[in-house]
C-alpha positions as CSV (number, residue, x, y, z in Angstrom):
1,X,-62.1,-26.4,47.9
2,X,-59.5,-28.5,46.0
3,X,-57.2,-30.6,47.2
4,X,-53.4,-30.1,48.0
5,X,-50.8,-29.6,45.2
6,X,-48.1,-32.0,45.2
7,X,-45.4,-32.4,42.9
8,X,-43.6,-35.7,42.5
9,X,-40.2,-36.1,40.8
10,X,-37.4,-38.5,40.0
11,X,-34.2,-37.2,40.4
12,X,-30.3,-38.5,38.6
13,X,-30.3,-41.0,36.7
14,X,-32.8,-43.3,38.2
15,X,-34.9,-44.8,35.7
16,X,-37.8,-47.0,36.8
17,X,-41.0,-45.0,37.3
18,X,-43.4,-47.3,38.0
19,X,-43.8,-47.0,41.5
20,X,-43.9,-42.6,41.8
21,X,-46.7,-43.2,39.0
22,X,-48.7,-45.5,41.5
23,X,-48.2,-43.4,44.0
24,X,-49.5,-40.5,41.7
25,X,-52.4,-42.2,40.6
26,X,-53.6,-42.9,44.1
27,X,-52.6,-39.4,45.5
28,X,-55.2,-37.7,42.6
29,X,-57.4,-40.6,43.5
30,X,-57.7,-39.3,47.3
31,X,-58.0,-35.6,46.0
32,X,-54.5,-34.3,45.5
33,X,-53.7,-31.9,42.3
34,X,-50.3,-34.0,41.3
35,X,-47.6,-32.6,39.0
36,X,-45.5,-34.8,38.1
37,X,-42.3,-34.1,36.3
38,X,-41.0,-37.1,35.3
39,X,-37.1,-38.5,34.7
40,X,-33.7,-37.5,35.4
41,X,-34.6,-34.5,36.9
42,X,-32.3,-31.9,38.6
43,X,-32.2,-30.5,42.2
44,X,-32.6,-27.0,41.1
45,X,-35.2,-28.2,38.5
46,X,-37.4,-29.6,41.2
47,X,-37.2,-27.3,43.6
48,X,-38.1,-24.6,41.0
49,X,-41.0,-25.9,39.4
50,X,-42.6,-26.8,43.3
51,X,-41.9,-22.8,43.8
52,X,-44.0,-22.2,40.2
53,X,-46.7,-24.7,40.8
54,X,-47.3,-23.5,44.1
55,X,-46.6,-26.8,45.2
56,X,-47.7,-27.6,49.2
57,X,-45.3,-30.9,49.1
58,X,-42.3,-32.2,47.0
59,X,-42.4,-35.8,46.9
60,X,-39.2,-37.6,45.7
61,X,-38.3,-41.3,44.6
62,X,-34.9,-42.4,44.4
63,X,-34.2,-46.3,43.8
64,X,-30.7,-45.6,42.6
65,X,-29.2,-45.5,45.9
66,X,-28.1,-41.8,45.2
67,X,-30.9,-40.7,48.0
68,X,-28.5,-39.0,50.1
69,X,-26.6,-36.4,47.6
70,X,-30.1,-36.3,45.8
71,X,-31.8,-35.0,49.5
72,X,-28.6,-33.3,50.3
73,X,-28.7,-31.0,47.0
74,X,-33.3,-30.7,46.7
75,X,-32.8,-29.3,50.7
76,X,-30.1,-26.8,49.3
77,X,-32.0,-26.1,46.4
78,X,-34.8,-25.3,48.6
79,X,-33.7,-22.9,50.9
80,X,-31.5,-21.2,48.0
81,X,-35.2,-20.4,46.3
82,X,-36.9,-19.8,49.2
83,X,-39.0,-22.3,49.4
84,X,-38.4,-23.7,53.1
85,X,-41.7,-24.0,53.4
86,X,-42.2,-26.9,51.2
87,X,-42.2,-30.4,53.4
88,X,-39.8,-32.9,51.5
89,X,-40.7,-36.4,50.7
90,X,-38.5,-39.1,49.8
91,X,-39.5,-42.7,49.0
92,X,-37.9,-45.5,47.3
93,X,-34.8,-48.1,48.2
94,X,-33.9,-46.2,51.4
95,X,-31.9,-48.1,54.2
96,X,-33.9,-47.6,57.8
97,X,-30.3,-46.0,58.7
98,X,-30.1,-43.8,55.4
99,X,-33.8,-43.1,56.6
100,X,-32.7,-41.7,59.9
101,X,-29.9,-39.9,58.2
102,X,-32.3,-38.5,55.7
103,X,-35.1,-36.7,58.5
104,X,-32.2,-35.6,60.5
105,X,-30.5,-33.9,57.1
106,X,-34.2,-32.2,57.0
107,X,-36.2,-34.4,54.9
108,X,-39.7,-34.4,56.8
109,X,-40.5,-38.1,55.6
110,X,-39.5,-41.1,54.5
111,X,-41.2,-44.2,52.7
112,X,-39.1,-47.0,51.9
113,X,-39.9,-49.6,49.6
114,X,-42.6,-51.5,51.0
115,X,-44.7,-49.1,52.7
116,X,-47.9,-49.7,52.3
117,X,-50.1,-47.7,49.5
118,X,-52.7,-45.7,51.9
119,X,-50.1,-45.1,54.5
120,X,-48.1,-43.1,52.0
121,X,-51.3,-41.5,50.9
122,X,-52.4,-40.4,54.0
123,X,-49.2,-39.2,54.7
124,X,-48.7,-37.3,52.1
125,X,-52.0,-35.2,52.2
126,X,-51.5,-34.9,55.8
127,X,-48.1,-33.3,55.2
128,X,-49.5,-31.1,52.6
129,X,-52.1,-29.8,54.8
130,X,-55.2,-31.8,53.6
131,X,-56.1,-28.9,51.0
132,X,-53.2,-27.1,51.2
133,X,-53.6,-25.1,48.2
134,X,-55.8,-23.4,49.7
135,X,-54.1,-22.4,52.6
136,X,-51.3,-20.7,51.2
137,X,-53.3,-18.2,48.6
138,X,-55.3,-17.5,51.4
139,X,-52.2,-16.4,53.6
140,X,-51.2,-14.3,50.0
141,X,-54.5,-13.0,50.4
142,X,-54.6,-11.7,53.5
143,X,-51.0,-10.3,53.1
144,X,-52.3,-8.3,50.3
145,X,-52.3,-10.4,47.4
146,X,-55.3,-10.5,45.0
147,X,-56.4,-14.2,44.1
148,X,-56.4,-15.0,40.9
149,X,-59.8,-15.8,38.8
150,X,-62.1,-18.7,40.0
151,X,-59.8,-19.3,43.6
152,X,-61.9,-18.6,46.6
């Protein structure tokens, strides 16, 4: 059974990736299938390729201070697509009261600078539904879906 997919992005124009690539690195580490997509990314962008991938978490990192429009627009984007179903993560240079703001707006975590490595880890999986995958081709199974070759 493989592990949960989880896509991370970086959204606007925030630059500095070296922290979603740790947190990438560690994630597949633990078992996670990670897709990342990179820089600059947009709302609609994200939300779209999490629908594609068949993604079981979004994971976002905003250091730009930009975390609230960013959240406000991916939580949009996700019920526009129909993907309400996808948790939403956010981590990066987040306020504890932009923090608050940003579960109450609908984002299901947040990990502000400084959280430590296997906290976020755990976490994330968790949120995914350990192998998460897994879980929602087998609901497209049982509603009727064939799985496609080699899944289980």
């Amino acid at each position: 059974m493989s592990g949960p997919r989880i896509l991370l992005a970086k959204p606007g124009l925030d630059g500095h990736d070296r922290g979603i690539k740790v947190i990438a690195f560690a994630l597949r580490d633990a078992g996670a299938e990670v897709i990342y997509l990179g820089l600059r990314q947009r709302p609609a962008a994200i939300v779209a390729a999490a629908v594609a991938e068949d993604a079981d978490l979004i994971g976002i990192s905003v250091l730009s201070g930009a975390h609230l429009p960013l959240a406000e627009q991916i939580l949009a984007q996700r019920a526009e697509q129909g993907a309400a179903h996808i948790p939403v993560v956010m981590g990066g240079t987040i306020p504890a009261a932009h923090a608050a703001a940003l579960r109450a707006m609908g984002v299901d975590a947040v990990y502000p600078v400084g959280s430590p490595l296997p906290e976020v880890v755990t976490g994330l999986i968790a949120m995914a539904g350990g192998s998460g995958a897994s879980r929602h081709r087998a609901s497209a199974t049982a509603a009727g879906a064939q799985p496609m070759i080699g899944e289980s």
